[in-house]
N, C-alpha and C positions, 0 to 999 in steps of 0.2 A: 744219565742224570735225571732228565723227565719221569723216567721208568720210578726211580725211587720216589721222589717227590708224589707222583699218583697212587702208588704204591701207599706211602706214607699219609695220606690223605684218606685215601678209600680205607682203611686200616683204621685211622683213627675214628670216622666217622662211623664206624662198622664197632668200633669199643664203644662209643659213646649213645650207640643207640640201646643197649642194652643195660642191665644193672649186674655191675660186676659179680657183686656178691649174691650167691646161691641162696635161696630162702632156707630160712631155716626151718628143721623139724616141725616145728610148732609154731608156723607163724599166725600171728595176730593180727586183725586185719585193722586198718587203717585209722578207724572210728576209735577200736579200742586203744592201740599207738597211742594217738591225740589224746587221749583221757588219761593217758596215762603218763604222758609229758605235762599235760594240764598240772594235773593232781601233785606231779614232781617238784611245779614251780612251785604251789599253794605251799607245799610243805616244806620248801627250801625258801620262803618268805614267809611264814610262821619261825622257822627256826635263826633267823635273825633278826626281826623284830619282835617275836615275840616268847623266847624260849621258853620260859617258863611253864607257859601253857602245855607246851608239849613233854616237859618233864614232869611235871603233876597229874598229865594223863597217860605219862609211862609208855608215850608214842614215840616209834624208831620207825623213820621214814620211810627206808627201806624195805623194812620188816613189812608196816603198813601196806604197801604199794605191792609186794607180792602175795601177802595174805589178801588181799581185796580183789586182785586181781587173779588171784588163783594159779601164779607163774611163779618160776623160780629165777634165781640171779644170771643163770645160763640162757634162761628164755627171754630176758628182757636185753640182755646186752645182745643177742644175737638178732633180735629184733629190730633192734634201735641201729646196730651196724645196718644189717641190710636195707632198711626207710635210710637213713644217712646218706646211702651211698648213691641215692638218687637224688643229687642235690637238688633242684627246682622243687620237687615235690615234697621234699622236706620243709624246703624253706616256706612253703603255701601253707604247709602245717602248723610251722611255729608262727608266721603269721595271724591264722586263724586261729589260736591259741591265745594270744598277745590278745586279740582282738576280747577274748572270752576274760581274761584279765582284766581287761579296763573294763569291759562291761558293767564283771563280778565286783569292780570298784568305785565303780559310779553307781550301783546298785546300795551300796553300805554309806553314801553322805547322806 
């Protein structure tokens, strides 16, 4: 019964120290991620306070964020999996994201 128990310990701590998920083809490194979760939020709070704007400038957020970014929809979801799957360091992300938010808003009163 010990046997499994250390077994089952050394094992987990042995998954957890690594990041499950394989990088993918083309990953993107960290800087550029955060810019581009930034940019996600800016545009998915334009599009519910301020629609309009972005359908009189013919702007699809989507569209935007991989034309600017120069990725396609396979490179940004495989990206955004593999940062994810290292939760701590996600979370340190959208922290300092948050934080570029408020800034970016207290910059505009």
């Amino acid at each position: 019964m010990k046997k499994i128990i250390y077994l089952t310990v050394f094992f987990g701590l042995f998954a957890c120290s690594k990041n499950p998920v394989k990088p993918p083809t083309k990953l993107l490194d960290e800087e550029t991620m955060e810019n581009i979760l930034y940019d996600i939020a800016i545009l998915q709070a334009a599009k519910i306070n301020a629609p309009d704007i972005l359908l009189a400038n013919k702007i699809e957020a989507k569209d935007y964020i991989y034309k600017k970014y120069k990725i396609d929809s396979t490179t940004f979801h495989q990206n955004n999996r593999y940062y994810a799957a290292e939760v701590n360091n996600y979370k340190h992300m959208h922290k300092r994201i948050l934080a570029r938010l408020e800034k970016h808003q207290n910059t505009k009163k």
